[in-house]
CHARMM-style PDB file with segment names, atoms N, HN, CA, C and O in Angstrom:
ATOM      1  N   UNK     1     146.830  91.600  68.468  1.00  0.00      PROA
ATOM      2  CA  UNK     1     146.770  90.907  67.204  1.00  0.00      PROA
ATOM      3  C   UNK     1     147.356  89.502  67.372  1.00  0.00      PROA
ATOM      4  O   UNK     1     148.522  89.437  67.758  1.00  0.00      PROA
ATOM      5  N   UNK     2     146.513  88.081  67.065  1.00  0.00      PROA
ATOM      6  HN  UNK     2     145.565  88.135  66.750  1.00  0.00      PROA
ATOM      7  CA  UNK     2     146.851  87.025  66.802  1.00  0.00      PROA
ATOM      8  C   UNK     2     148.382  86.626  65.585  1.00  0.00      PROA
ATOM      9  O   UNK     2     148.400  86.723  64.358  1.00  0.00      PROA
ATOM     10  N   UNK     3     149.278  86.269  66.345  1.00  0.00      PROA
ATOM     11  HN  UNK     3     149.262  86.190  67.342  1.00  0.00      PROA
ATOM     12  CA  UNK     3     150.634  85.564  65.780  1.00  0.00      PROA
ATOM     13  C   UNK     3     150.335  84.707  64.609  1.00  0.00      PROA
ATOM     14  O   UNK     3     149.480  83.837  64.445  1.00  0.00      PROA
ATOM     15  N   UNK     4     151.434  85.268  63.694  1.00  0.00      PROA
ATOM     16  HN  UNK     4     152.129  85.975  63.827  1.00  0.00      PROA
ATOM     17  CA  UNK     4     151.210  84.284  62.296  1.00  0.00      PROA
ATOM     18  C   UNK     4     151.497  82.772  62.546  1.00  0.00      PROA
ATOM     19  O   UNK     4     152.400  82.707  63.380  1.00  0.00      PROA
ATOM     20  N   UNK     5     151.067  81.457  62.136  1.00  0.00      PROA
ATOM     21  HN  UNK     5     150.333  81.510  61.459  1.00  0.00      PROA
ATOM     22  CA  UNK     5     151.357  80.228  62.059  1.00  0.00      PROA
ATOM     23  C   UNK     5     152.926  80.530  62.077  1.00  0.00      PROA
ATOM     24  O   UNK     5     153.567  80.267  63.095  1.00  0.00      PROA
ATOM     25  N   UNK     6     153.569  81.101  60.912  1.00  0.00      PROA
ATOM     26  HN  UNK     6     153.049  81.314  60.086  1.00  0.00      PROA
ATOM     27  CA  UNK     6     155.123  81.160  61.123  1.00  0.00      PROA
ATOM     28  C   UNK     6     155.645  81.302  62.384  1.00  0.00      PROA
ATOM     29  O   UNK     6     156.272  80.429  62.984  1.00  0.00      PROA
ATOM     30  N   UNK     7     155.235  83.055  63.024  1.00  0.00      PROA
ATOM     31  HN  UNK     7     154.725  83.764  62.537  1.00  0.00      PROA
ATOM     32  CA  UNK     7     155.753  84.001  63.615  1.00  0.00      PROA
ATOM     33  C   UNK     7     155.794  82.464  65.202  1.00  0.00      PROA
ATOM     34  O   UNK     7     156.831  82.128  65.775  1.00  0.00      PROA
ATOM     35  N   UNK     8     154.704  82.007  65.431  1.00  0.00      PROA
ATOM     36  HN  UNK     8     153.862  82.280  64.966  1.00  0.00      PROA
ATOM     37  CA  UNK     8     154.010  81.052  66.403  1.00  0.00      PROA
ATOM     38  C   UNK     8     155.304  79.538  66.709  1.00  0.00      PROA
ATOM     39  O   UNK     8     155.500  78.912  67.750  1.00  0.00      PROA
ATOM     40  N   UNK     9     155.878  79.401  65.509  1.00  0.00      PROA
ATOM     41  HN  UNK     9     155.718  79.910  64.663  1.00  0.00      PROA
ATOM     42  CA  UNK     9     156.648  78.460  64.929  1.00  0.00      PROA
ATOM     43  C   UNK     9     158.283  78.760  65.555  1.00  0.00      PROA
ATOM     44  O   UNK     9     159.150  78.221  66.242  1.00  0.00      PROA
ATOM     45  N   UNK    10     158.005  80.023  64.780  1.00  0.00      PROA
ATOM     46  HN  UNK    10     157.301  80.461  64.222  1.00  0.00      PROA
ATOM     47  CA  UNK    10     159.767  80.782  65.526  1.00  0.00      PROA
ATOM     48  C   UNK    10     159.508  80.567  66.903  1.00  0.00      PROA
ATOM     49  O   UNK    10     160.038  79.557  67.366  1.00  0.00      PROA
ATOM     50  N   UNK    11     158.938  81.149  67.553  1.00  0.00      PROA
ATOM     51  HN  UNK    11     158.508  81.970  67.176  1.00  0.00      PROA
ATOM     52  CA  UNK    11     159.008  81.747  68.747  1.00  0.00      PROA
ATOM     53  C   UNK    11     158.637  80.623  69.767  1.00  0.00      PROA
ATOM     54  O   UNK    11     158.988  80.895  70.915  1.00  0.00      PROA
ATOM     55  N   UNK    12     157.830  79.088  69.566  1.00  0.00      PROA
ATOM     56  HN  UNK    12     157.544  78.867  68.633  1.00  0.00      PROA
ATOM     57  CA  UNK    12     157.809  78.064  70.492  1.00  0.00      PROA
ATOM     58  C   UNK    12     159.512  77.528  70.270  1.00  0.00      PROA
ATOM     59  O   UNK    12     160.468  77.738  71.016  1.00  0.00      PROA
ATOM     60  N   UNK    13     159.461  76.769  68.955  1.00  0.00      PROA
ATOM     61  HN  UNK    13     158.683  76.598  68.349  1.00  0.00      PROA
ATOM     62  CA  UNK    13     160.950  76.236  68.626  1.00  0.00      PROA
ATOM     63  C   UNK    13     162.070  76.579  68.434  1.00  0.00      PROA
ATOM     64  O   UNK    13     162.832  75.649  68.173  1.00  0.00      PROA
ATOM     65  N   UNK    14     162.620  77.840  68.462  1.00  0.00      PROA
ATOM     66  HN  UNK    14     162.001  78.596  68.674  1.00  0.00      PROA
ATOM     67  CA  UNK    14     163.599  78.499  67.871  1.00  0.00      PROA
ATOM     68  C   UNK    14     164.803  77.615  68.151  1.00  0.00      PROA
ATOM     69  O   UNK    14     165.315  76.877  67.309  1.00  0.00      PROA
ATOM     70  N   UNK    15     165.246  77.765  69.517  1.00  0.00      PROA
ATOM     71  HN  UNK    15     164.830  78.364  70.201  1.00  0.00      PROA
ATOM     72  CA  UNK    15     166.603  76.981  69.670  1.00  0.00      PROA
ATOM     73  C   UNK    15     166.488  75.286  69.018  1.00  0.00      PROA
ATOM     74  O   UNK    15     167.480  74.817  68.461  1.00  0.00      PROA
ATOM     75  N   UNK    16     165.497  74.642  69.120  1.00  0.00      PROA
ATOM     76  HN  UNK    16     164.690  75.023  69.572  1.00  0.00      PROA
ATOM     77  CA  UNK    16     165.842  73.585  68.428  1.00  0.00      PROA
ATOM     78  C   UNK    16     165.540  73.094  67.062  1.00  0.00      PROA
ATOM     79  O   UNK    16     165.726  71.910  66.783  1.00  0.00      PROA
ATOM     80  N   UNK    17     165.036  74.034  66.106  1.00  0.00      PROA
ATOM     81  HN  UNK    17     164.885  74.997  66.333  1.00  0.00      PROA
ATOM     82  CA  UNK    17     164.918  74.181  64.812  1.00  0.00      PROA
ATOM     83  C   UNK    17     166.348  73.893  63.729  1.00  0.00      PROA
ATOM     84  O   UNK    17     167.384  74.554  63.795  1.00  0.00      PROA
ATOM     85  N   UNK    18     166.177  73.115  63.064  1.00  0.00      PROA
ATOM     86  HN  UNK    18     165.335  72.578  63.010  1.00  0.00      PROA
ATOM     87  CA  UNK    18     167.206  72.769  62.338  1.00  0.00      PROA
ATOM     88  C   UNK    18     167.029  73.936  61.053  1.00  0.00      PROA
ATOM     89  O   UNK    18     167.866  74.833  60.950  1.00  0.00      PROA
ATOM     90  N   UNK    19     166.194  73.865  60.363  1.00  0.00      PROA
ATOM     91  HN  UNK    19     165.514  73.136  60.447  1.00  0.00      PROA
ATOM     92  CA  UNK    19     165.376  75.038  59.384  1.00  0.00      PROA
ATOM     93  C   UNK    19     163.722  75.021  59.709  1.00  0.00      PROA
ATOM     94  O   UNK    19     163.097  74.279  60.466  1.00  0.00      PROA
ATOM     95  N   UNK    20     163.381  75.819  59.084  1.00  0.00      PROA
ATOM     96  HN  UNK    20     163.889  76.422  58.469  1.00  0.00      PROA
ATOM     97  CA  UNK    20     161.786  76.166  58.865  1.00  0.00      PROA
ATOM     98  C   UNK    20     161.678  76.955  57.110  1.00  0.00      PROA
ATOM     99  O   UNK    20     161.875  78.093  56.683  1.00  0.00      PROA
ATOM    100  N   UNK    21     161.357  75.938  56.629  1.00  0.00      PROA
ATOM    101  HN  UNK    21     161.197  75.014  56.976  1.00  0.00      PROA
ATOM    102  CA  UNK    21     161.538  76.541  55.066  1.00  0.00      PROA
ATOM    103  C   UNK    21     159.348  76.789  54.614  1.00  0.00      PROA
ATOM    104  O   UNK    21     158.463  76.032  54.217  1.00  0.00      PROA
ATOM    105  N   UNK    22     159.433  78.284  55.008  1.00  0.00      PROA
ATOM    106  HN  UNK    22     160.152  78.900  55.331  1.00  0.00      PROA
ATOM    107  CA  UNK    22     157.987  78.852  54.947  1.00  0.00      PROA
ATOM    108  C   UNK    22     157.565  78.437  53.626  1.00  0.00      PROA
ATOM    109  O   UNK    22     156.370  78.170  53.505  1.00  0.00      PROA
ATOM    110  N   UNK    23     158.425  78.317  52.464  1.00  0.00      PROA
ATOM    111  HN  UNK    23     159.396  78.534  52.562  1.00  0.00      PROA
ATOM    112  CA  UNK    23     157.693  77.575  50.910  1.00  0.00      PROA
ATOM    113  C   UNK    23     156.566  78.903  50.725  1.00  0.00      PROA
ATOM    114  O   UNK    23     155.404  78.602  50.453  1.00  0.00      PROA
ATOM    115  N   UNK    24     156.899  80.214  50.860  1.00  0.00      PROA
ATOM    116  HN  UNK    24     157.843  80.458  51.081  1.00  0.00      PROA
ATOM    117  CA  UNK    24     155.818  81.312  50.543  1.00  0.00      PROA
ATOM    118  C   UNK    24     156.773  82.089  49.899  1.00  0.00      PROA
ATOM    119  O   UNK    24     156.725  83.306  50.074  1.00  0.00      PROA
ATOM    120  N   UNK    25     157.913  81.455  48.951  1.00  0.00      PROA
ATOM    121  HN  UNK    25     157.952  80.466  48.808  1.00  0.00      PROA
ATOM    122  CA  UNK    25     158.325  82.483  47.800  1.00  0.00      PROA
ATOM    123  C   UNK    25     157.429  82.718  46.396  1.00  0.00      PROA
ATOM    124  O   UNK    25     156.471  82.030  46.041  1.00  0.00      PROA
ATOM    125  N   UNK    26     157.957  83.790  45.747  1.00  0.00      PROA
ATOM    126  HN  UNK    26     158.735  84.349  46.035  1.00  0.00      PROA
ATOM    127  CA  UNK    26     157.080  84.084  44.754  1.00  0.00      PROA
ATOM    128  C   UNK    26     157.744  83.225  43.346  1.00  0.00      PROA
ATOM    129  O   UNK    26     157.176  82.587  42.459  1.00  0.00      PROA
ATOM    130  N   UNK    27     158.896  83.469  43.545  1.00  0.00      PROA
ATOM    131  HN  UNK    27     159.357  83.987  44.266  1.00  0.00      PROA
ATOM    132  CA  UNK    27     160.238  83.068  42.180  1.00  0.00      PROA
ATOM    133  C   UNK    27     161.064  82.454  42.829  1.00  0.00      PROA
ATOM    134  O   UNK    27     161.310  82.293  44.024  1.00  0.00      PROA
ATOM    135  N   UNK    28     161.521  82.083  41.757  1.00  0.00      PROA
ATOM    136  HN  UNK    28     161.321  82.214  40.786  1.00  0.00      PROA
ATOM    137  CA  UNK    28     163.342  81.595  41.892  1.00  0.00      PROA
ATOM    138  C   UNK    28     163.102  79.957  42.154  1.00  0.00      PROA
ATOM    139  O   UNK    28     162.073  79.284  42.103  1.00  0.00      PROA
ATOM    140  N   UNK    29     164.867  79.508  42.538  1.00  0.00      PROA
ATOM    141  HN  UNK    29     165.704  80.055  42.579  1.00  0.00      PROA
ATOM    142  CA  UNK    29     165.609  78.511  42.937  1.00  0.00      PROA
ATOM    143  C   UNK    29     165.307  78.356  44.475  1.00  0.00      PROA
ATOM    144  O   UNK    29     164.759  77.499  45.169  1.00  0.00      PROA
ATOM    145  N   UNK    30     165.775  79.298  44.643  1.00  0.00      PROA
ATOM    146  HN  UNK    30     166.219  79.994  44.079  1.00  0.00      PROA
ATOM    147  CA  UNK    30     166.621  79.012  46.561  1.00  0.00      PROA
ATOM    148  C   UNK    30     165.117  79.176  47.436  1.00  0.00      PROA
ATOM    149  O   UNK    30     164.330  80.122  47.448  1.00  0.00      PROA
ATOM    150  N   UNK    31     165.073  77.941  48.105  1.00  0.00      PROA
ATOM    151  HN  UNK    31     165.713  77.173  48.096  1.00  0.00      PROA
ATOM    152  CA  UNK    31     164.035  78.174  49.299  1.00  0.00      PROA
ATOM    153  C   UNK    31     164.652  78.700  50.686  1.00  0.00      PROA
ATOM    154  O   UNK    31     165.550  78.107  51.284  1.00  0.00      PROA
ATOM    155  N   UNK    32     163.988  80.013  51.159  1.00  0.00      PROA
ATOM    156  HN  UNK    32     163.259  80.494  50.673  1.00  0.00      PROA
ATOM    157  CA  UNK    32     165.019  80.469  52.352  1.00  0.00      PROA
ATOM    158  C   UNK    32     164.794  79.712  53.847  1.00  0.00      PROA
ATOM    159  O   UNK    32     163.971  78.798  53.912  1.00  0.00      PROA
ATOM    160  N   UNK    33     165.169  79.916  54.439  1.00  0.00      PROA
ATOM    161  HN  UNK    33     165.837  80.658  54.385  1.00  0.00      PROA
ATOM    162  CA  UNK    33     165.125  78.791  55.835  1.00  0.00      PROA
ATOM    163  C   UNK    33     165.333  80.165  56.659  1.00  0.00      PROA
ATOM    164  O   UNK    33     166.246  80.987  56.741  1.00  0.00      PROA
ATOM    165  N   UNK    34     164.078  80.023  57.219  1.00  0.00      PROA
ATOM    166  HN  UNK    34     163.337  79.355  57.152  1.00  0.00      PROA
ATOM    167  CA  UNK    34     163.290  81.055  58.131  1.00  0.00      PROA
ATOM    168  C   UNK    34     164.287  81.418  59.282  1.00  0.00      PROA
ATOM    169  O   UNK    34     164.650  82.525  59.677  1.00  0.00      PROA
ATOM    170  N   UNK    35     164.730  79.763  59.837  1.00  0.00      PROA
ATOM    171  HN  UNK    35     164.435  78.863  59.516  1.00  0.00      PROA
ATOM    172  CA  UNK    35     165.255  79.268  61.442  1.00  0.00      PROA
ATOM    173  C   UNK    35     166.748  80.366  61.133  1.00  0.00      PROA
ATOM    174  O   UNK    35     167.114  80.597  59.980  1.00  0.00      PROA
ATOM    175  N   UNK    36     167.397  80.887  62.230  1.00  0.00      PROA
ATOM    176  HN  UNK    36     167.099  80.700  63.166  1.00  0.00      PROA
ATOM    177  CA  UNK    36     168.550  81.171  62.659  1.00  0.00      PROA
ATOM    178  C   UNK    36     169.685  80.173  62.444  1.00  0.00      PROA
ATOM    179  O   UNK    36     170.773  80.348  62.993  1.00  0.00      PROA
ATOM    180  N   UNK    37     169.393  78.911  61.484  1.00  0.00      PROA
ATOM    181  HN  UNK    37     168.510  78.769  61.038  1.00  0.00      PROA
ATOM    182  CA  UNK    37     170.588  78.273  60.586  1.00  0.00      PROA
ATOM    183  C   UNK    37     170.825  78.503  59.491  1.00  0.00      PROA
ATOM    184  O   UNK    37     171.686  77.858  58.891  1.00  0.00      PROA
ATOM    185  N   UNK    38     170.008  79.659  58.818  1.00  0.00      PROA
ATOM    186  HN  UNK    38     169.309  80.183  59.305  1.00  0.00      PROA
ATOM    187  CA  UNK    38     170.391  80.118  57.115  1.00  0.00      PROA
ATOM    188  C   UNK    38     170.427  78.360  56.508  1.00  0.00      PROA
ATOM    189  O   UNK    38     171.089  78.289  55.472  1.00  0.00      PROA
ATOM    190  N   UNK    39     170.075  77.529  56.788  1.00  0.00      PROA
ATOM    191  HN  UNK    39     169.537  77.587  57.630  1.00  0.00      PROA
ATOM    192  CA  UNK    39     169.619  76.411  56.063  1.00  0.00      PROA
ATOM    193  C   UNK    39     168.617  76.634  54.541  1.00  0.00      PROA
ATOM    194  O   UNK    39     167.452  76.243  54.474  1.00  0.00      PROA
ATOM    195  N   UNK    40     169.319  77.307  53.436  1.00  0.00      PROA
ATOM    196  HN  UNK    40     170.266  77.625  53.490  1.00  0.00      PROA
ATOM    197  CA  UNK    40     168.620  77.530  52.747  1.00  0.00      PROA
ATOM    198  C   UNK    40     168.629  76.325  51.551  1.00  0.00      PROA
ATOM    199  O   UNK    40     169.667  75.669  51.471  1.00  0.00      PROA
ATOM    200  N   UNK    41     167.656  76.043  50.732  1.00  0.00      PROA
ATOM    201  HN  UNK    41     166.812  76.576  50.797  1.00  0.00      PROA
ATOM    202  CA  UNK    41     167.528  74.686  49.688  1.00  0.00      PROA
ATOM    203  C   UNK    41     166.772  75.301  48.420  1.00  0.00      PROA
ATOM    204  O   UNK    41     166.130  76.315  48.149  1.00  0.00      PROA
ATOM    205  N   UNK    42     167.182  74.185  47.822  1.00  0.00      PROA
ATOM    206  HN  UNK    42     167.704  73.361  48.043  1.00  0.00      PROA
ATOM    207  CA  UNK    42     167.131  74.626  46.013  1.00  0.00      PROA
ATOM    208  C   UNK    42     165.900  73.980  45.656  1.00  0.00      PROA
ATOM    209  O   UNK    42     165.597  72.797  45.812  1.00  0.00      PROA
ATOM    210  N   UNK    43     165.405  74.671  45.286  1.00  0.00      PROA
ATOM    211  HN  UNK    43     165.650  75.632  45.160  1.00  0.00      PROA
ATOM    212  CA  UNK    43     163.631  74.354  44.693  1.00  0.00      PROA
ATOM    213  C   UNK    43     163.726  73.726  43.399  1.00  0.00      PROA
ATOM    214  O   UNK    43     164.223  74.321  42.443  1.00  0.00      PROA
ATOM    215  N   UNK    44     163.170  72.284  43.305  1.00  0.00      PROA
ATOM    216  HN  UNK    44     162.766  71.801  44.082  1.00  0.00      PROA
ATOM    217  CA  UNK    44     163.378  71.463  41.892  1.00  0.00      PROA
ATOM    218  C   UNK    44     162.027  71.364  41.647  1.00  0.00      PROA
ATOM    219  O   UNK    44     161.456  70.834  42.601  1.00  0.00      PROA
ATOM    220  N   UNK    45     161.184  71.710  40.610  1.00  0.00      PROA
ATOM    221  HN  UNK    45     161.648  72.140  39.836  1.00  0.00      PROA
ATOM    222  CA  UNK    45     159.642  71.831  39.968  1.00  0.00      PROA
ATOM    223  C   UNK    45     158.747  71.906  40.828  1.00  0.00      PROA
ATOM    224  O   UNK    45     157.869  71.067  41.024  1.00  0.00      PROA
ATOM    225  N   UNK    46     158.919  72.968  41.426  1.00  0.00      PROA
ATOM    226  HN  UNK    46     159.633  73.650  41.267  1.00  0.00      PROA
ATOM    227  CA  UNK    46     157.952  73.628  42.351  1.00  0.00      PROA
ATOM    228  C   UNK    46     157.299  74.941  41.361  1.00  0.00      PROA
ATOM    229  O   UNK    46     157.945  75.694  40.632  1.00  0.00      PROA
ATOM    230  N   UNK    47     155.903  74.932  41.589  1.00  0.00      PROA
ATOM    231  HN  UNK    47     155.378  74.321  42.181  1.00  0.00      PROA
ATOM    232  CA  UNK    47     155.597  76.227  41.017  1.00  0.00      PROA
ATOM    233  C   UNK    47     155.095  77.309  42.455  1.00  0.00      PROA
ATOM    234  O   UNK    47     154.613  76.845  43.488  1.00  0.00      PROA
ATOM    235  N   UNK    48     155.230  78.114  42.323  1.00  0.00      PROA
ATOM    236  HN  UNK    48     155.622  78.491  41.484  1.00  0.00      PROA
ATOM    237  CA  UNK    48     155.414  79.676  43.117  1.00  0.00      PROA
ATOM    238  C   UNK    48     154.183  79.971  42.678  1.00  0.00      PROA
ATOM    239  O   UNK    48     153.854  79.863  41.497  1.00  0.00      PROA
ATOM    240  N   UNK    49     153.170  80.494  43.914  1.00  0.00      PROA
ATOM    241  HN  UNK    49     153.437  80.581  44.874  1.00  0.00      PROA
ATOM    242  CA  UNK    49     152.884  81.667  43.942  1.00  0.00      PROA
ATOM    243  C   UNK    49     151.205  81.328  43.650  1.00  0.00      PROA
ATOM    244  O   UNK    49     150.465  81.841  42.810  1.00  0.00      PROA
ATOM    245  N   UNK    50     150.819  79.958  44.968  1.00  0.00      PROA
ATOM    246  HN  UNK    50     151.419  79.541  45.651  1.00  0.00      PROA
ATOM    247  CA  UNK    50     149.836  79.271  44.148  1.00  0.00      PROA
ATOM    248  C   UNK    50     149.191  79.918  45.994  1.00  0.00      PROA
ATOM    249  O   UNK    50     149.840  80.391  46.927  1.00  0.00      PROA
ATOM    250  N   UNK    51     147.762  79.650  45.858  1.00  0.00      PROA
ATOM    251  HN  UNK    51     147.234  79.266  45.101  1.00  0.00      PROA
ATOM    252  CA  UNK    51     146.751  80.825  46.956  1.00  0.00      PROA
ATOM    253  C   UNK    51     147.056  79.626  48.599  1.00  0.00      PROA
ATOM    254  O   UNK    51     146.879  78.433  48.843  1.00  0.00      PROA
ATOM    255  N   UNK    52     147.600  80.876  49.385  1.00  0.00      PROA
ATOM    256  HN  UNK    52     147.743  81.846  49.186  1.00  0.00      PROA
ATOM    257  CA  UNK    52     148.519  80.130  50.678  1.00  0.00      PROA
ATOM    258  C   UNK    52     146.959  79.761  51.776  1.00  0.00      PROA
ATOM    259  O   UNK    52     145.896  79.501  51.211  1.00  0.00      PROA
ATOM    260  N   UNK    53     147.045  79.791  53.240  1.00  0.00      PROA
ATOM    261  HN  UNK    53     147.908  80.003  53.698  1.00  0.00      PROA
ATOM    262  CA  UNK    53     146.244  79.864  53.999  1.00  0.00      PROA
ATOM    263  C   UNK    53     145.781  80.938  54.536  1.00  0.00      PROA
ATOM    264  O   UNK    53     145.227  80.981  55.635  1.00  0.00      PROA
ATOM    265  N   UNK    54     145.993  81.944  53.740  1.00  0.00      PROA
ATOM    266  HN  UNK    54     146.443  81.909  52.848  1.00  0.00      PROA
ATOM    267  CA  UNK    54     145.441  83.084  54.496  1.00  0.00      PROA
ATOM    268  C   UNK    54     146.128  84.297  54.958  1.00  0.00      PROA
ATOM    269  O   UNK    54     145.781  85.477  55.008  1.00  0.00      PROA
ATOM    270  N   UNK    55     147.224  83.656  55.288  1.00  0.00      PROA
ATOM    271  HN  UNK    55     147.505  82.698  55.248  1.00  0.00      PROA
ATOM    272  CA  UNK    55     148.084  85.024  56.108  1.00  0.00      PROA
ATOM    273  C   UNK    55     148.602  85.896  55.162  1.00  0.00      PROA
ATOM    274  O   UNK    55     149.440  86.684  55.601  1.00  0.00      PROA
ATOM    275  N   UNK    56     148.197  86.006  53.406  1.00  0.00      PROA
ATOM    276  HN  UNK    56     147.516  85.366  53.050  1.00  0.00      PROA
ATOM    277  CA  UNK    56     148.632  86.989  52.597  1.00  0.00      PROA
ATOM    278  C   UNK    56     149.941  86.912  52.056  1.00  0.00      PROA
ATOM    279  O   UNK    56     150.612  87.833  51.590  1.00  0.00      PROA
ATOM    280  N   UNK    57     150.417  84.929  52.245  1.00  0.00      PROA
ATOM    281  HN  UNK    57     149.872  84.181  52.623  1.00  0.00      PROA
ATOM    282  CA  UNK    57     151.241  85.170  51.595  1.00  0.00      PROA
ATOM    283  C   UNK    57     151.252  83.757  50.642  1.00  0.00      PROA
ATOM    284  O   UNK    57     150.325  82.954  50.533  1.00  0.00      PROA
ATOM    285  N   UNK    58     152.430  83.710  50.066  1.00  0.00      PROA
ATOM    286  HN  UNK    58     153.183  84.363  50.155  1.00  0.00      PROA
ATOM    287  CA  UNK    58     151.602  82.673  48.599  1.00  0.00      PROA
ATOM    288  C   UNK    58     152.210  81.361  49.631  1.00  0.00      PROA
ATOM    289  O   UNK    58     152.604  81.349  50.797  1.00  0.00      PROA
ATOM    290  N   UNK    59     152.078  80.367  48.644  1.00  0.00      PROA
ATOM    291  HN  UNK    59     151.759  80.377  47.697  1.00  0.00      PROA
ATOM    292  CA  UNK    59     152.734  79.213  48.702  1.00  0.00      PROA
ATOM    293  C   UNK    59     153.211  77.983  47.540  1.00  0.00      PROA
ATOM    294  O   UNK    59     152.778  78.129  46.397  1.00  0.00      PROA
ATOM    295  N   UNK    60     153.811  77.171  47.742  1.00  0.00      PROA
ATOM    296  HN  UNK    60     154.163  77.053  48.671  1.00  0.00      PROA
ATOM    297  CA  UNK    60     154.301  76.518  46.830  1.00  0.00      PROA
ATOM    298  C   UNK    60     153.552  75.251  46.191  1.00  0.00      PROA
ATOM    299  O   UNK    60     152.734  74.616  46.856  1.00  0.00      PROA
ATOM    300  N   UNK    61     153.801  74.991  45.168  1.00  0.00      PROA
ATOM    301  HN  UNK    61     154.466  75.507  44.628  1.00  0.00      PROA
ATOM    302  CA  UNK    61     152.658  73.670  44.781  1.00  0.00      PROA
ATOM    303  C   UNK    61     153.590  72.791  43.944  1.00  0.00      PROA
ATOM    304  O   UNK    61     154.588  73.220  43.365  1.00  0.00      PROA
ATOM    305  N   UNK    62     153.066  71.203  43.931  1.00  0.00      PROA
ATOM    306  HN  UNK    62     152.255  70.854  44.402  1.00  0.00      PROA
ATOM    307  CA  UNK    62     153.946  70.453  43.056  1.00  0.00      PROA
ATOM    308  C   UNK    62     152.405  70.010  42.326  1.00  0.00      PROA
ATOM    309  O   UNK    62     151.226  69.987  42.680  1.00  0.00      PROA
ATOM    310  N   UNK    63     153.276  69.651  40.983  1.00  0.00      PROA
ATOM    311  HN  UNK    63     154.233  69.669  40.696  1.00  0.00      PROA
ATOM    312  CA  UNK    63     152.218  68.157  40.264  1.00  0.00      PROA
ATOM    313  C   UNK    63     151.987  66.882  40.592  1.00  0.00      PROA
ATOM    314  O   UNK    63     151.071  66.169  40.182  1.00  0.00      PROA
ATOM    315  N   UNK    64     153.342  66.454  41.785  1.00  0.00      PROA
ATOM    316  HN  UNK    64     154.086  67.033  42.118  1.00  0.00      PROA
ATOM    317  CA  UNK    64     152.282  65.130  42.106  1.00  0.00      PROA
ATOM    318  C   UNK    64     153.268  64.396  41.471  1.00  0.00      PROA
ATOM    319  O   UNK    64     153.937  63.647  42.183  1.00  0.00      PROA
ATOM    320  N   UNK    65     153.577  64.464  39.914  1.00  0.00      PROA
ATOM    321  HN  UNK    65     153.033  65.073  39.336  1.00  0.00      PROA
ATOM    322  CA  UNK    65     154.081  63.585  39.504  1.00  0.00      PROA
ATOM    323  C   UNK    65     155.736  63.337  39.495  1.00  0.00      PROA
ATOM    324  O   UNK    65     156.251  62.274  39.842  1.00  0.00      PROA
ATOM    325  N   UNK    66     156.550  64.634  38.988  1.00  0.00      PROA
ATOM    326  HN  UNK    66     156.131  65.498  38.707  1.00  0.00      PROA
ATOM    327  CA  UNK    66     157.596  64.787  38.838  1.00  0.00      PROA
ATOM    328  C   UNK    66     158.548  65.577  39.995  1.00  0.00      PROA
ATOM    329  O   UNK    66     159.688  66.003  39.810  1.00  0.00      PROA
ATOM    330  N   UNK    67     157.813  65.643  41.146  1.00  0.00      PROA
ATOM    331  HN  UNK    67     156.887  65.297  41.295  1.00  0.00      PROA
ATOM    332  CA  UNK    67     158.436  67.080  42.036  1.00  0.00      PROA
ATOM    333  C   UNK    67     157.997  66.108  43.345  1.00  0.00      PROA
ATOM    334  OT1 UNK    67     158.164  66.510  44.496  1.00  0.00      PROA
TER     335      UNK     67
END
């Protein structure tokens, strides 16, 4: 089985990754940071849960104007 874009991401860069924030939450505030720095960030007018690339999971969207 072909590696997710993420999974592909971890596994070339890991040691020199500062974060990797996947932006494929459904809810909330806190964007999680994938990388082994728990670098996690606070989501300001982002809407959740808008149709990702495929791999079955969502992703995040702005308006453009205010975000």
């Amino acid at each position: 089985m072909m590696a997710t874009y993420s999974e592909r991401v971890l596994q070339t860069e890991m040691a020199h990754l500062i974060g990797y924030w996947r932006l494929n939450e459904s809810s909330g505030a806190v964007v999680a940071d994938s990388s082994p720095q728990g670098n996690d960030a606070v989501a300001n007018g982002i809407t959740w849960g808008a149709a990702g690339i495929g791999d079955g999971a969502t992703a995040a969207s702005w308006d453009g104007v205010s975000d």
